[in-house]
C-alpha positions as CSV (number, residue, x, y, z in Angstrom):
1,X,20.0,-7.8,-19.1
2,X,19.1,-4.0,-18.1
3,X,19.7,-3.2,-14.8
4,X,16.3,-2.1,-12.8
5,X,16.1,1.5,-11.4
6,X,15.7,-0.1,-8.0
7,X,16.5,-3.0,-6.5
8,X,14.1,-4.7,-3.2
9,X,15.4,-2.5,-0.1
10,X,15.8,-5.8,1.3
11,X,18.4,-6.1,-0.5
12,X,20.8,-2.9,0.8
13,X,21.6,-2.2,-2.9
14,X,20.0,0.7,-5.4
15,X,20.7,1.0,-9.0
16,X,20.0,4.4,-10.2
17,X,21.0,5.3,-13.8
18,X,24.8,3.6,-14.1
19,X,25.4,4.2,-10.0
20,X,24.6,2.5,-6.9
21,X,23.2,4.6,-3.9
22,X,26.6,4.6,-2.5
23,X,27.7,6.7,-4.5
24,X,24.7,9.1,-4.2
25,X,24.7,11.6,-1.6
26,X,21.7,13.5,0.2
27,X,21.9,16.7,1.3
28,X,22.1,15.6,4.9
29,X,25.0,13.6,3.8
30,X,26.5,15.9,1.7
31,X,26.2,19.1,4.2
32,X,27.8,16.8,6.7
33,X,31.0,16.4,4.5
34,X,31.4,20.2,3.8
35,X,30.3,21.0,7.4
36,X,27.7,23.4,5.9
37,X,24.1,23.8,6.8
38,X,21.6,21.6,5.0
39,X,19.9,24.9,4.0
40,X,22.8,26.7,2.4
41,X,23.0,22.9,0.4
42,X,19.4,23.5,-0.4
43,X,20.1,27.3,-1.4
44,X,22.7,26.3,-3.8
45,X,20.7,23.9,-5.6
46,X,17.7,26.6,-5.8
47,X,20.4,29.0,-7.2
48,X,21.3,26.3,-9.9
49,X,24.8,26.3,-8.9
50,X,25.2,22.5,-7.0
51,X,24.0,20.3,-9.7
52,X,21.3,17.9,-8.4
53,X,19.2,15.3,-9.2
54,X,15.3,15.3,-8.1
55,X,13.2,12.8,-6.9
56,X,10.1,14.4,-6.2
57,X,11.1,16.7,-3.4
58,X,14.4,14.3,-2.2
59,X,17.4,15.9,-3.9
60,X,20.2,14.0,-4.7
61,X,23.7,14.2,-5.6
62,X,26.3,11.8,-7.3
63,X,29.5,12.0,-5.6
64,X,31.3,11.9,-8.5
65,X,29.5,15.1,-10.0
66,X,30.3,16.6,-6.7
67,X,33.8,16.1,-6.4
68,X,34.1,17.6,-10.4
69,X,31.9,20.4,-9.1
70,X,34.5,21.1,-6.2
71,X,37.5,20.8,-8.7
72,X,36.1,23.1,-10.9
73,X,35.3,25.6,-8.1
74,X,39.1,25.5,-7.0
75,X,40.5,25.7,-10.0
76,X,38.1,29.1,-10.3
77,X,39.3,29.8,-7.4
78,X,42.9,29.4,-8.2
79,X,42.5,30.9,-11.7
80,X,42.5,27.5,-13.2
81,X,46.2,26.8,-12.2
82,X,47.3,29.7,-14.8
């Protein structure tokens, strides 16, 4: 059976594309991790540099793509352990 795209809120659970909500992130949540402003969260995504997924205007981020996005940006950082 395929799994819907969203399950009855009554139900605390949503399926979106191969991940449940809790491991989505929205900016709010995400800023609040990085202790960064929800507008400089919303400045990166303009910029193309956080990747995001859209819904409508609610922007939303997989945890896991984050966490790759931060590894990526410290091994730049680092010069890719070189």
């Amino acid at each position: 059976m395929r799994p819907c795209l969203l399950t009855p809120p009554s139900l605390g659970v949503v399926y979106l594309g191969g991940h449940y909500m809790a491991d989505v992130l929205t900016v709010k949540e995400l800023a609040s991790e990085f202790g960064l402003a929800a507008s400089t969260v919303y400045a990166q995504v303009r910029r193309g540099a956080l990747p995001a997924v859209r819904f409508g205007k609610a922007v939303r981020f997989r945890r896991e793509t984050v966490e790759r996005f931060v590894h990526d940006q410290e091994s730049r950082a680092t010069g890719g352990g070189r």
